[in-house]
C-alpha positions as CSV (number, residue, x, y, z in Angstrom):
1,X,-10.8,-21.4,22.9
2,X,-12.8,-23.7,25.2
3,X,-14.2,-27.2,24.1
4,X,-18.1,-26.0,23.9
5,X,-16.6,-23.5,21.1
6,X,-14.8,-25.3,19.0
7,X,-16.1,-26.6,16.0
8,X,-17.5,-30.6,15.5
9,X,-15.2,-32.5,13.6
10,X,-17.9,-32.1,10.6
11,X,-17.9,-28.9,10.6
12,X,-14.4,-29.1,9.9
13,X,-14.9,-32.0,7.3
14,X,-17.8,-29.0,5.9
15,X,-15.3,-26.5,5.3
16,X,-13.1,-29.0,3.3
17,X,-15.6,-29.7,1.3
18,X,-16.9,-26.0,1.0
19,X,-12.9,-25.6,0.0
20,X,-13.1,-28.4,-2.9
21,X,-16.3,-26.9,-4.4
22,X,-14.6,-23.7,-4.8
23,X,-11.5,-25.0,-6.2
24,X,-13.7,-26.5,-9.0
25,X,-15.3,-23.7,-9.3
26,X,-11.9,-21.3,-9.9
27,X,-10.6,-23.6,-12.5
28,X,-13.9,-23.8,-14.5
29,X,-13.8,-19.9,-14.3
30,X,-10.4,-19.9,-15.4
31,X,-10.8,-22.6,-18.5
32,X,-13.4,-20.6,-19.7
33,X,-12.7,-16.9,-19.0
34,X,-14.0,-14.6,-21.9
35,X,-10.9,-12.0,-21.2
36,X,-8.0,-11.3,-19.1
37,X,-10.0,-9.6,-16.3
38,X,-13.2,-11.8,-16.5
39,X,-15.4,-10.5,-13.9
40,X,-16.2,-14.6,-13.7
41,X,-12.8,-15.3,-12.5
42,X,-12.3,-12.6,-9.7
43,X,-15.8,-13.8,-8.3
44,X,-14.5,-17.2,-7.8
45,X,-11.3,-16.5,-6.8
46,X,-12.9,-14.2,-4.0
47,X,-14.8,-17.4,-3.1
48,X,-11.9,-19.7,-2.8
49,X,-10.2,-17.0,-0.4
50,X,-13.0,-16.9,1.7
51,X,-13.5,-20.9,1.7
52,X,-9.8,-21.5,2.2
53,X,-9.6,-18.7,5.3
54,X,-12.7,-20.7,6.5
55,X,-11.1,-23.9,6.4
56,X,-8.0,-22.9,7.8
57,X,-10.3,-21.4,11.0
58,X,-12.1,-24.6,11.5
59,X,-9.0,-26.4,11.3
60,X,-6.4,-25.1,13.4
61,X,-9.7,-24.4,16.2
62,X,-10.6,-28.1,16.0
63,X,-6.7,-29.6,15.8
64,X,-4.3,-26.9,16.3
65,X,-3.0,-27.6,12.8
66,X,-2.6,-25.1,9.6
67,X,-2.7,-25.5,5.7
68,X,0.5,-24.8,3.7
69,X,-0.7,-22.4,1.9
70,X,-2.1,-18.9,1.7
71,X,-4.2,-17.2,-0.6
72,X,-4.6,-13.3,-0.1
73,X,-8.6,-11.6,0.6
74,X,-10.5,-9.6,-1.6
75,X,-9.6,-7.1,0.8
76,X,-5.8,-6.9,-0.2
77,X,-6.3,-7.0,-4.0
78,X,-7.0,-4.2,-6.4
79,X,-10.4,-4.2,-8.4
80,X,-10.1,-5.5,-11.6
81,X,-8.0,-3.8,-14.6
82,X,-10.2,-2.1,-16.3
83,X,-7.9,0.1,-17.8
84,X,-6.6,-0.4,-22.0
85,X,-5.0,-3.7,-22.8
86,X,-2.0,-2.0,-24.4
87,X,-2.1,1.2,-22.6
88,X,0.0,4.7,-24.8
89,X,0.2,6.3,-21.9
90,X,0.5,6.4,-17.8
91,X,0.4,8.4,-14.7
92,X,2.5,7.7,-11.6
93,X,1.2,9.1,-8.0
94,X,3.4,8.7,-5.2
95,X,2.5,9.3,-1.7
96,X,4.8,9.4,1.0
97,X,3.8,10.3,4.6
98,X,6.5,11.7,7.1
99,X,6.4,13.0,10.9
100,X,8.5,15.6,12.0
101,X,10.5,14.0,14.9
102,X,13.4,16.7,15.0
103,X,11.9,20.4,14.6
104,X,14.9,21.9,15.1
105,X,17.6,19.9,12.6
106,X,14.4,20.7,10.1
107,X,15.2,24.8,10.8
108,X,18.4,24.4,11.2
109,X,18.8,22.6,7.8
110,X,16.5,25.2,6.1
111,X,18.7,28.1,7.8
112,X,21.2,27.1,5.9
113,X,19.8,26.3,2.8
114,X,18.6,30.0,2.7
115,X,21.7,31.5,4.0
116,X,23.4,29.6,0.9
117,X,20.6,31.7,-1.7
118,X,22.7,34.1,-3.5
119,X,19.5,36.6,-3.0
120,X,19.9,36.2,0.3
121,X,22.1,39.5,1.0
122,X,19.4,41.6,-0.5
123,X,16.9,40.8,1.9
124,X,15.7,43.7,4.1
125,X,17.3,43.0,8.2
126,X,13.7,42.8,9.2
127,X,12.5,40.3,6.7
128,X,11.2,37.2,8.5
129,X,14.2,34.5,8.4
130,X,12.7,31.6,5.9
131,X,13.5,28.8,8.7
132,X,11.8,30.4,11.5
133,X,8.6,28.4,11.6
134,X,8.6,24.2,10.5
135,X,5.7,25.5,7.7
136,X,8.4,28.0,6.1
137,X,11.4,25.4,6.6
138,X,9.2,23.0,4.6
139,X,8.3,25.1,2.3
140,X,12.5,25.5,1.8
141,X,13.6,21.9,2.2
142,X,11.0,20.5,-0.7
143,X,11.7,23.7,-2.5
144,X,15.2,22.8,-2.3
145,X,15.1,19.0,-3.1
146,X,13.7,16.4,-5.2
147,X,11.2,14.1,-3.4
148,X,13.5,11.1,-4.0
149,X,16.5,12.9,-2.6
150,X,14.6,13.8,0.9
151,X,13.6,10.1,0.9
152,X,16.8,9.1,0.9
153,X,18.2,11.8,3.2
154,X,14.9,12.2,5.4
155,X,17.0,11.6,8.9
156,X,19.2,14.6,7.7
157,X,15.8,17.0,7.7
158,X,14.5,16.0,10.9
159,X,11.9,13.3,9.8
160,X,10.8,10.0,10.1
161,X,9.1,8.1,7.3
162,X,5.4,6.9,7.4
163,X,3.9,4.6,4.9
164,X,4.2,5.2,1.2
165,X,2.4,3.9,-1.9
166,X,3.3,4.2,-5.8
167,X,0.6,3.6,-8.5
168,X,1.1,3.0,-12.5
169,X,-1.8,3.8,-13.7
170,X,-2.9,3.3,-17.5
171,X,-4.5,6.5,-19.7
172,X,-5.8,6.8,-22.5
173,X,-3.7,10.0,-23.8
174,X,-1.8,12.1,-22.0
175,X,-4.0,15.5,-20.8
176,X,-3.1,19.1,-22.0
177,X,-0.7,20.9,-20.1
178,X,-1.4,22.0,-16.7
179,X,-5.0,20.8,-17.3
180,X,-5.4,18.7,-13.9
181,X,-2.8,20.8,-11.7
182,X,-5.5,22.2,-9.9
183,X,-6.8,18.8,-9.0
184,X,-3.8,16.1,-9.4
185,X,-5.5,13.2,-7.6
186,X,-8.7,13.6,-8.6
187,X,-8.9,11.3,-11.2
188,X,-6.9,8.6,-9.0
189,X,-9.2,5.0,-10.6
190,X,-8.2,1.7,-9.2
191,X,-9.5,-0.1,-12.0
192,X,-6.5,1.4,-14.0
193,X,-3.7,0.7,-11.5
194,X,-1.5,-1.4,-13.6
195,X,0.9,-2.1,-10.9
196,X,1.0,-0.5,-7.2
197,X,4.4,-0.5,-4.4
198,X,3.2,-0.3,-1.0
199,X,6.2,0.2,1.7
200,X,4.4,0.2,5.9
201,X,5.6,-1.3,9.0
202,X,2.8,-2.3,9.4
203,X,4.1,-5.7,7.1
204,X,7.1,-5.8,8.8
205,X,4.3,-6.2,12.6
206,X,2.5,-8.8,11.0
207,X,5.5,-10.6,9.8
208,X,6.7,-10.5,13.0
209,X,3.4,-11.6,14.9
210,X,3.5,-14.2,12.1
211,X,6.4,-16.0,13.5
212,X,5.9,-15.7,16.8
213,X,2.7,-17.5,16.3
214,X,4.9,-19.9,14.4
215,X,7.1,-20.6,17.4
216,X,4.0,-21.0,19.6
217,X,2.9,-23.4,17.7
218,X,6.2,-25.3,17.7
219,X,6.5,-25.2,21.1
């Protein structure tokens, strides 16, 4: 960043300021919160991110130094819980994304998966062979398998994992029987996520870019 750009040593001394205003503003939030998810309290913590990003900004721009500490945006947190304090029941959805990077160990895995089916001899010679096609083979490893066995086993099958997510959610009572089947994510409410797992490399990039820009700024 050239000299003209950077920002004036007040500005810096601004965002400090702007930092210490919204630290005062957090705590009275928090000393006088009406509940555990006090709409109050998620305001000015929002505001302390966005002053303490600020400041950190200004800072390293102006001396090429960093604060010691890191407090995460609105835009990594969940809305607030919204959900029951003492919730009698839950949901879990689980998403896990995969690529098919081998085709052929995917057939060839569901070839003999359905040359293991005890049915299998009755089949007519001209019925179409079930791992044929990567849609049928599919169809016969997942068929085959629990979820968490293929995730454990996915380089057997031909496939490379993507990013993957778990969320507890909170319910009020559990739903009839095969009421939502039609529709399982539909009623997917962030407000009620009581805990969430993400798994990406995309941390495992920006931990990386993290410390490089660490040794940069060492050096």
């Amino acid at each position: 960043m050239s000299d003209a750009a950077q920002p004036t040593a007040a500005e810096v001394r601004a965002a400090a300021e702007a930092v210490k205003a919204a630290l005062d503003r957090h705590l009275e939030a928090v000393e006088n919160r009406t509940g555990e998810d006090d709409p109050a309290v998620y305001d000015a913590f929002n505001a302390l991110a966005a002053a303490a990003e600020a400041y950190d900004e200004r800072l390293y721009d102006r001396y090429d130094e960093v604060t010691p500490f890191e407090i995460p945006g609105a835009d990594d947190s969940l809305p607030p819980y919204a959900g029951p304090e003492e919730p009698n029941a839950l949901t879990v959805l689980i998403r896990r994304d995969y690529a098919v990077v081998e085709p052929q160990r995917l057939l060839a895995q569901a070839q003999r998966i359905a040359d293991l089916d005890p049915d299998a001899a009755d089949r007519p010679a001209n019925a179409p062979v079930v791992g044929a096609s990567v849609h049928a083979a599919l169809g016969v490893l997942f068929g085959e398998y629990e979820p968490d066995e293929i995730a454990s086993r996915h380089k057997e099958f031909g496939l490379e994992e993507g990013d993957s997510t778990l969320w507890v959610s909170a319910v009020d009572e559990l739903p009839e029987p095969g009421e939502w089947l039609s529709v399982p994510f539909d009623q997917a409410d962030p407000e009620r996520v009581v805990c969430r797992f993400d798994v990406s490399s995309v941390f495992d990039e920006e931990d990386l870019a993290e410390d490089l820009e660490d040794l940069d700024q060492e050096e």
